[in-house]
Every structure is written in C-alpha cells, then in structure tokens.
ZAMARGU-4260 file (C-alpha; in steps of 0.2 Angstrom, whole numbers, plus 5000, padded with zeros to 4 digits):
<rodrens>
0) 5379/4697/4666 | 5384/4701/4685 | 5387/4717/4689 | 5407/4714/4694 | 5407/4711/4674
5) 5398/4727/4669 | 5408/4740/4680 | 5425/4741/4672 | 5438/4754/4674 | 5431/4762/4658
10) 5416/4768/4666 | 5422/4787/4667 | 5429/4788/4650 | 5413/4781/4642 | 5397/4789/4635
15) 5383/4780/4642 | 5365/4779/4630 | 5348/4772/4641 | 5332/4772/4631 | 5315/4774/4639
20) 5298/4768/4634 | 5283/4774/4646 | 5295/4780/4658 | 5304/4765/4661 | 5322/4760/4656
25) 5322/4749/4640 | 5340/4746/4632 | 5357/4754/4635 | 5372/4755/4630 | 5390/4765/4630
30) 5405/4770/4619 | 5423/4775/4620 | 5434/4781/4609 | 5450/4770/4606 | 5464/4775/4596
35) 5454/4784/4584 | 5442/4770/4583 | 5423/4771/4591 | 5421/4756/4602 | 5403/4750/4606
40) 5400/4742/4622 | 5388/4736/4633 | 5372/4733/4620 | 5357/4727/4630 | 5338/4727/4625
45) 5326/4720/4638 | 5318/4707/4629 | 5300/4712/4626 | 5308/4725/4618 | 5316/4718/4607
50) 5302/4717/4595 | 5299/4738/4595 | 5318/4738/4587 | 5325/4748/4603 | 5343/4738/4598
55) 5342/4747/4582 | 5338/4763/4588 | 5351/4764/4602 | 5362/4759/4588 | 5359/4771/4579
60) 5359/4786/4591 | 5375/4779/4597 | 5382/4779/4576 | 5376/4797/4575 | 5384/4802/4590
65) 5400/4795/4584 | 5398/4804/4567 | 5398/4819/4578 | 5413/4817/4587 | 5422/4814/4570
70) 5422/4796/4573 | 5420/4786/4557 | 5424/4769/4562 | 5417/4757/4573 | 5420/4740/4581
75) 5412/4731/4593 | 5413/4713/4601 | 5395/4704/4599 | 5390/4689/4608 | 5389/4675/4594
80) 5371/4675/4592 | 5368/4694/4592 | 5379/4693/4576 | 5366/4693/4563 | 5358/4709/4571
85) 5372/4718/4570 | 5377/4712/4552 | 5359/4719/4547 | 5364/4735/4554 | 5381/4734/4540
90) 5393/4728/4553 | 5404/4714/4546 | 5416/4701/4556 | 5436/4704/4559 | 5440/4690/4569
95) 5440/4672/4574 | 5427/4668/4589 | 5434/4670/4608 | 5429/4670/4625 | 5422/4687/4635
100) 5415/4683/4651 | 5414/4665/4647 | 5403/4670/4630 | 5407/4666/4612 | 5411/4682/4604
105) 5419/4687/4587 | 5424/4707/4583 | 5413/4714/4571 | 5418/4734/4562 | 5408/4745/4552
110) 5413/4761/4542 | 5401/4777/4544
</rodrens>
C-alpha cells in the first residue's frame, strides 16, 4: 500500500504492535477502540515470515491487549484472500465484499 494510504487521521488514537525477529521489524499492526468495539487495523506480515505464524501472533498480542482494556469484541476489515487466516483464528464474516483502497474486502468480527 502507499504510504498516503497508511497515514490516516487515526494515527494518534491508535495503539501500534511491531514484531521483531533477529532485530529486524517483521509484521505490525494497530487498533482502536470504536464505539465500544475493538477495531483491528493495519495487519501486515512480511512475507517470509509468514510461515514462522508472526500473523498469528500479532493477532493475538493484539486480542490480549483488547481483553485487557475490557474490550471483548472485535471487528476488522480483511482483504478477500487474507479471509481464511482470520477465520482460523475464530473470526467470522458480517458483510457483503466492498472496495478499500481499491481491494476486495468483506468485515469480518469475533467475540473474546
């Protein structure tokens, strides 16, 4: 994505997750609290690492930390073909497939 897409007025309000392996940034990602509702944003795992489950991981550090700030609902908007990784993870579909950014992407919530 270019980085005019990235940098959003959210920015301030957002807690921001980088993982490391040897030193070196891996995956990030970030998350805001809507409404009541913990939004997860900004998912990306470099892709060699994709394969150490580093998505997983940040996931989850991210779901914990939302656990933590009384947060027990979570939605995100994934990218159509990064919807079976997150179903694995228990997330399930709430909405019909629309553009982000020019990308396929469908809604997709979980209870914690």
């Amino acid at each position: 994505m270019p980085v005019e897409e990235e940098i959003d007025q959210f920015e301030e309000d957002s807690t921001h997750f980088v993982m490391y392996h040897d030193g070196h940034p891996i995956g990030a990602g970030r998350f805001r609290i809507l409404d009541g509702i913990g939004k997860v944003e900004r998912i990306c795992v470099l892709k060699d690492a994709r394969q150490l489950g580093a998505g997983k991981q940040i996931m989850n550090t991210i779901e914990t930390y939302a656990n933590q700030k009384g947060i027990h609902k979570l939605k995100l908007n994934a990218q159509i073909h990064a919807i079976p990784f997150y179903s694995r993870l228990g997330y399930t579909t709430s909405s019909e497939e629309f553009l982000d950014a020019g990308i396929p992407h469908k809604t997709m919530i979980k209870t914690i």
